[in-house]
C-alpha positions as CSV (number, residue, x, y, z in Angstrom):
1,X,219.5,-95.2,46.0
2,X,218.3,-92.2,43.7
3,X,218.5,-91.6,40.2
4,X,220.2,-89.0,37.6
5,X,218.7,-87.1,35.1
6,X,216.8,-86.4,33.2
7,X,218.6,-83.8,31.2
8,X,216.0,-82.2,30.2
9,X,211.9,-81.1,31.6
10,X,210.3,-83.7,29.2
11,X,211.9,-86.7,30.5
12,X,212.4,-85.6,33.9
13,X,208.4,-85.6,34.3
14,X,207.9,-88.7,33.1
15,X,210.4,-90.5,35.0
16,X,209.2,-88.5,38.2
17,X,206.0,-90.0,37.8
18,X,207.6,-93.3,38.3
19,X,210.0,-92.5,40.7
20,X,207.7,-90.8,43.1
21,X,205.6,-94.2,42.9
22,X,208.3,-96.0,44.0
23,X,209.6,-93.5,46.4
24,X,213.0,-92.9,44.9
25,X,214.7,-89.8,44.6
26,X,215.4,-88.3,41.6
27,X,218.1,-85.2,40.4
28,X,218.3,-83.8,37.8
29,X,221.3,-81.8,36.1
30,X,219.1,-79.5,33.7
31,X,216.0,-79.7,34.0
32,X,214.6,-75.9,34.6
33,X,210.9,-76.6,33.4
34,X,208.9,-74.6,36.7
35,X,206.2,-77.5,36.3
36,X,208.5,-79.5,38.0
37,X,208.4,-77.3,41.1
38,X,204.9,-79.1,41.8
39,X,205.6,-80.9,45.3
40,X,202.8,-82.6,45.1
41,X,203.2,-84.0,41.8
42,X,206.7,-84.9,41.7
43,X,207.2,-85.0,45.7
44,X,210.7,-87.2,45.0
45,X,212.1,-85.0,42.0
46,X,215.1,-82.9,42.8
47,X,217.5,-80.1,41.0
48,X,220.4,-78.4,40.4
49,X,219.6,-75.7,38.6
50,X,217.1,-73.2,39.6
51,X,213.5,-73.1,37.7
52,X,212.9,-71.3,34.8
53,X,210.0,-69.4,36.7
54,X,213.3,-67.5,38.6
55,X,215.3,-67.0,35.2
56,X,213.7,-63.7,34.3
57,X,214.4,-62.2,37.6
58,X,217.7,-63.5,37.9
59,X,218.8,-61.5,34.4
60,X,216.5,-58.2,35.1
61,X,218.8,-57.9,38.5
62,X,221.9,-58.5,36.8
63,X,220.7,-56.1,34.2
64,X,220.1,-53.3,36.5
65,X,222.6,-53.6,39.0
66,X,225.3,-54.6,37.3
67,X,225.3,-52.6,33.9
68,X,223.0,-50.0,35.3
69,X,220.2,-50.6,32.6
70,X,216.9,-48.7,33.8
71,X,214.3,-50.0,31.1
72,X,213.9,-53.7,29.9
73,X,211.4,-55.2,28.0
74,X,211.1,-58.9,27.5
75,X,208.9,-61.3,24.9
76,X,207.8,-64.4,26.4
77,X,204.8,-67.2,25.9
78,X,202.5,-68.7,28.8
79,X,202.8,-72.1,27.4
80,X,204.9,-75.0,29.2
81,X,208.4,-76.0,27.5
82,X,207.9,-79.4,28.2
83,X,204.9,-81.8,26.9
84,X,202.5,-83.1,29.4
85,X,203.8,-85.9,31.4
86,X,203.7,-89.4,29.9
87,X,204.3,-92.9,31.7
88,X,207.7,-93.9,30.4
89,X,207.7,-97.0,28.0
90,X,210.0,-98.5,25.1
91,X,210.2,-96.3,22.2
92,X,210.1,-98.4,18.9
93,X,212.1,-95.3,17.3
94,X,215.1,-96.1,20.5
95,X,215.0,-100.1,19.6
96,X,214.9,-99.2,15.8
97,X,218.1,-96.6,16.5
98,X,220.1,-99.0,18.5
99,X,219.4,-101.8,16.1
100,X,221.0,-100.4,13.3
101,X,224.6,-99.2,15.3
């Protein structure tokens, strides 16, 4: 058994908290947030795509060996693109959404 998704870094870290509890693999499709790298936080969570932490790299590379660029600059933040973890529970906005379809 294992579960799918989250689709994206939020989610993922939440439901990893539970899953690694329980010991159940998880994989996610999307999720690219490198907080999720943490093997000793989320010791069952598994990707697809790489973490965001390689991204930069991945495009500076392509950049210079590809289209022969030799200066690039980048902007970036420090902060996390994902909130800190939260156990998951019902959201009253998600029973409040489906009761009204």
């Amino acid at each position: 058994s294992a579960i799918i998704g989250a689709a994206s870094s939020g989610p993922s870290a939440s439901a990893a908290l539970a899953t690694t509890q329980l010991q159940l693999p998880q994989i996610s499709y999307s999720s690219t947030s490198p907080a999720l790298s943490n093997g000793k936080q989320y010791s069952y969570f598994l990707r697809t795509p790489p973490s965001d932490a390689l991204e930069g790299v991945g495009i500076a590379d392509t950049l210079v060996n590809l289209f022969g660029y030799t200066k690039i600059a980048s902007a970036n933040t420090d902060d996390s693109c994902m909130p800190p973890p939260r156990p998951i529970a019902p959201s009253p906005c998600a029973r409040s959404i489906r009761s009204e379809r």
